[in-house]
C-alpha positions, -999 to 999 in steps of 0.1 A, spaced: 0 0 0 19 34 -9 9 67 -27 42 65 -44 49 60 -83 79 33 -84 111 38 -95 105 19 -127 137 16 -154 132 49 -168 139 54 -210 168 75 -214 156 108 -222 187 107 -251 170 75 -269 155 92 -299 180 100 -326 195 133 -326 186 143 -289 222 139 -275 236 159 -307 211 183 -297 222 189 -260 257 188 -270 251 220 -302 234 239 -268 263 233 -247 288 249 -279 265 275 -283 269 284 -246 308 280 -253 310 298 -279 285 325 -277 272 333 -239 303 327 -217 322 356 -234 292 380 -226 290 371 -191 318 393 -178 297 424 -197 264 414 -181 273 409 -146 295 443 -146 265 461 -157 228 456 -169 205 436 -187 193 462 -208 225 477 -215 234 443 -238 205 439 -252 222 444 -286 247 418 -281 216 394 -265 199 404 -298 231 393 -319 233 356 -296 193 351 -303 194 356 -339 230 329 -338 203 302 -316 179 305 -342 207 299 -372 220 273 -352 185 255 -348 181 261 -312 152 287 -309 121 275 -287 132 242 -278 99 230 -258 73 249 -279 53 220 -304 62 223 -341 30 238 -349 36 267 -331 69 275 -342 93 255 -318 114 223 -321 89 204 -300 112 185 -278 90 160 -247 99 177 -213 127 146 -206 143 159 -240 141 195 -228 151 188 -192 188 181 -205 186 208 -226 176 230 -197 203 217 -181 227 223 -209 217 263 -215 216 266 -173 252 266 -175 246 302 -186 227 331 -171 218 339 -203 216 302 -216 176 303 -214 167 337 -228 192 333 -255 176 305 -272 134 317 -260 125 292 -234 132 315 -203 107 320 -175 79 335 -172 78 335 -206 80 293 -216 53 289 -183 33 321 -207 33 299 -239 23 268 -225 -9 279 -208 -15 303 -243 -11 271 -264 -28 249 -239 -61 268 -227 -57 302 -251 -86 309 -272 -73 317 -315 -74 352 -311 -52 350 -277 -28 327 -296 -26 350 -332 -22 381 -304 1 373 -279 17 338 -284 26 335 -321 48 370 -311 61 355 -280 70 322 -296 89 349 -320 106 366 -298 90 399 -308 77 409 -271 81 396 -234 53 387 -209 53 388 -173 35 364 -149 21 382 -119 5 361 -86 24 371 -51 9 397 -29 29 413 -2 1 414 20 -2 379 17 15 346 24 34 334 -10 30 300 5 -12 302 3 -14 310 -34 -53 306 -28 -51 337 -2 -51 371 -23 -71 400 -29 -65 413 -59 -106 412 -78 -114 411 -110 -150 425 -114 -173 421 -142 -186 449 -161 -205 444 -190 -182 425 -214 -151 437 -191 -133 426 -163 -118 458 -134 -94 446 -120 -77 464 -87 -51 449 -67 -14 451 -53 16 427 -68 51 416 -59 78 396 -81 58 398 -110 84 380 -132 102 403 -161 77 430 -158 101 456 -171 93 461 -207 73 434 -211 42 434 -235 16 423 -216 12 401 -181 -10 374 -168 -27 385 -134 -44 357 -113 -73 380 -96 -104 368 -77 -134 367 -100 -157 346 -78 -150 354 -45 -183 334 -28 -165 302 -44 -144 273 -33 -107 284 -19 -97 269 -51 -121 281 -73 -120 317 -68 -93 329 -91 -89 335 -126 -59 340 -156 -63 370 -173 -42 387 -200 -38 427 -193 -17 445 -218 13 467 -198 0 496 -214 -37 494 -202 -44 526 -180 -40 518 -146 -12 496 -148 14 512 -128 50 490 -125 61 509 -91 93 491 -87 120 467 -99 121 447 -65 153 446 -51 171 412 -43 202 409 -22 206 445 -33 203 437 -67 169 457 -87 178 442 -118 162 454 -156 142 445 -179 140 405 -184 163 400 -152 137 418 -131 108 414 -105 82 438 -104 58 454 -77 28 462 -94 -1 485 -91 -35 477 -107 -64 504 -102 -92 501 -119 -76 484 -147 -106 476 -175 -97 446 -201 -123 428 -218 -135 396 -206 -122 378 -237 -84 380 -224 -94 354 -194 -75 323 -202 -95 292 -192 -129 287 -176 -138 315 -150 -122 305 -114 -102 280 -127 -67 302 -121 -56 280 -93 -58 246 -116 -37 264 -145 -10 279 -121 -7 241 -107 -4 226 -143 18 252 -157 37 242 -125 47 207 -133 66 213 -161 82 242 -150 96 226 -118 113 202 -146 125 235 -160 136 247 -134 151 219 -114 177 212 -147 183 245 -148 198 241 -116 217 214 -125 232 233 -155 243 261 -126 260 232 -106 278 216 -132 295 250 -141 301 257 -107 318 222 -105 341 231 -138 346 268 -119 361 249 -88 383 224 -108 398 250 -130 408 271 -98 417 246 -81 437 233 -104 459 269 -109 451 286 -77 485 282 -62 485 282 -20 527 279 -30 549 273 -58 546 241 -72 513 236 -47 479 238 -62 446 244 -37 435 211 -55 457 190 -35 440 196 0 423 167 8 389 192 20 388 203 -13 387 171 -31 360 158 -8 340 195 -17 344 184 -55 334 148 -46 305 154 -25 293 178 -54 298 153 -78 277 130 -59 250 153 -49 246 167 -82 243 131 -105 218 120 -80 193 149 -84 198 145 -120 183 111 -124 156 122 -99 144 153 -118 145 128 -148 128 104 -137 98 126 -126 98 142 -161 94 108 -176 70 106 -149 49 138 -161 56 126 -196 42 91 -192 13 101 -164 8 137 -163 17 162 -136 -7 154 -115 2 117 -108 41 132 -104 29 157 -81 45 137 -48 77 137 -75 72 169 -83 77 180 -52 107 156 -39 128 173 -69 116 206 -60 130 210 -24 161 186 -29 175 202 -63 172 235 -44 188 224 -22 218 208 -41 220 241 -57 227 261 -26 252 235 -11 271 231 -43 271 271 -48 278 278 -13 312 254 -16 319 267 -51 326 298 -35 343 291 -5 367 273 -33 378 303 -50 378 325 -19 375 363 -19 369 355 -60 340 339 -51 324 365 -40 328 393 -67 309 394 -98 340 379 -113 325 350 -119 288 340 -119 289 324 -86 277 352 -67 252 363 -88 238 329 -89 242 330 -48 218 359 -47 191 353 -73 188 315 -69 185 314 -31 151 318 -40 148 285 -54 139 273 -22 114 300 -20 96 304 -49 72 282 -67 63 265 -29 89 268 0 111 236 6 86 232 40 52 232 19 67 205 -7 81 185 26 48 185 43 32 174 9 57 141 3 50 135 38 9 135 34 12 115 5 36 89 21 16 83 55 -18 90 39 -18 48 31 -11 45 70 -44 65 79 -21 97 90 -38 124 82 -7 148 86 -8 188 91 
């Protein structure tokens, strides 16, 4: 008796022709392409580079690599989600790796409930152009007034009026708000509803009066621009017509979670990709970082047990965040979900460890904007934040595991 898929023999993700000659064009074009803009992005800003961003987009589409995940019949390469997940890997090895090739967030979560539950005219308006690469979106749920952690808990309404919706309402970390072309606000439409039946998707268009982005949001002291940005946002009296709801009416809460699943895949070999270049940062400094002549910091036994234990840590998550999107592939994310949630909190977790001793590795380096390493410290120490703390996904494999047992668990 268990609520638990098995850990079946899993089909290698690289089994269809081509996909492993795929994943290793996306790590050359990281190579070759992104790693010598890094230096130039982490000195300055997002914006600032936009040419050169523009220059490495147009080379990922020459080179076959442009939307990745998005089917073939809306423009992409239509790779499953295990393909993609070592491709997310691959491009994670950059901070730019995603938006270079179209498949960053919020944008790939955007396209995916636009393809999935948009009507024609939402998909000819806002997703043929995103799949493009002509315009950004911007995903916009958290409230600061209200837990993160209780995504049904918000007040931000969405009032009908004729054949519009009103919307009024106060945001935080909307995703890449900055210059992007329209957002996706969950507001309460039905507020006499079930918890989970209260919310609705709807499309509003940045420039709709009353849209008001008061803030970049700064984390660890870091505002960001543009794409590499969260937002606090304003919405008073906001009118757009009812036709920009995506979905049925009050069924926000069921897209968010479904839009979910996949993007914890995302996500979670993303994070790989960050810990696999933070393993080849450590080995090439520790390799030439001489503690005296003749004595490299790679011969200290703590450091070789660092780049072991990383090693270890980080193959192990790998096969579990494969093996759930296999999981999702074969079953659908809401069979995974127990998965979905085990990779979730331990990948994050990886992450930090393996960045944390990354950094101690190359010492006062480590902590400059030198490398990436720091700038991954500060932005992805919300990974065990965002998308459901570590806690919440903990308390949810533990429900599901002692649920058989008659536990009923808080």
């Amino acid at each position: 008796m268990t609520a638990v898929i098995p850990m079946v023999k899993m089909r290698r993700a690289t089994d269809r022709p081509g996909v492993a000659e795929f994943v290793s064009r996306c790590n050359a074009f990281v190579d070759e392409v992104l790693l010598p803009l890094e230096r130039t992005f982490l000195q300055g800003s997002f914006r600032a580079m936009k040419p050169d961003l523009d220059r490495a987009r147009r080379e990922s589409r020459a080179r076959g690599l442009w939307a990745p995940w998005v089917p073939a019949e809306h423009g992409g390469l239509g790779l499953t989600l295990p393909e993609y997940a070592l491709v997310s890997a691959a491009l994670g090895r950059s901070p730019l790796g995603h938006y270079a090739c179209n498949c960053q967030a919020p944008d790939v979560g955007n396209m995916e409930l636009l393809m999935s539950h948009g009507t024609d005219d939402q998909r000819a308006r806002w997703l043929a152009p995103l799949v493009s690469g002509a315009i950004r979106s911007g995903f916009s749920m958290t409230e600061p007034e209200f837990a993160g952690s209780n995504p049904v808990h918000m007040e931000t309404s969405a009032v009908r009026k004729g054949d519009q919706y009103v919307i009024n309402g106060h945001k935080w970390f909307t995703s890449s708000a900055d210059g992007a072309a329209f957002l996706i606000v969950m507001a309460v439409t039905n507020p006499d509803a079930k918890p989970h039946q209260r919310a609705s998707q709807i499309i509003v268009p940045s420039d709709t009066p009353g849209v008001t982005r008061v803030r970049n949001v700064k984390t660890m002291g870091e505002a960001g621009d543009d794409w590499a940005s969260h937002a606090e946002m304003r919405y008073e009296n906001v009118s757009v017509p009812i036709a920009n709801r995506i979905g049925d009416e009050g069924a926000g809460f069921a897209l968010a979670q479904e839009r979910l699943g996949p993007g914890r895949i995302h996500h979670c070999m993303r994070w790989i990709g960050i810990c696999e270049r933070a393993i080849e940062l450590m080995l090439r400094h520790a390799s030439r970082r001489l503690l005296s002549p003749g004595h490299p910091l790679g011969e200290k036994q703590v450091v070789q047990h660092w780049l072991a234990e990383c090693k270890a840590e980080v193959e192990a998550a790998r096969l579990l965040v494969l093996h759930c999107a296999q999981q999702i592939h074969d079953h659908g994310a809401k069979e995974a979900r127990m998965h979905v949630s085990l990779i979730k909190f331990h990948t994050a977790g990886v992450l930090q460890r393996v960045l944390d001793k990354a950094i101690q590795v190359h010492g006062g380096l480590g902590i400059t904007d030198d490398t990436p390493l720091a700038y991954w410290f500060r932005h992805e120490r919300a990974a065990r934040i965002y998308d459901g703390p570590d806690e919440v996904h903990k308390g949810q494999v533990a429900r599901a595991m002692l649920k058989p047992y008659g536990i009923k668990a808080e």
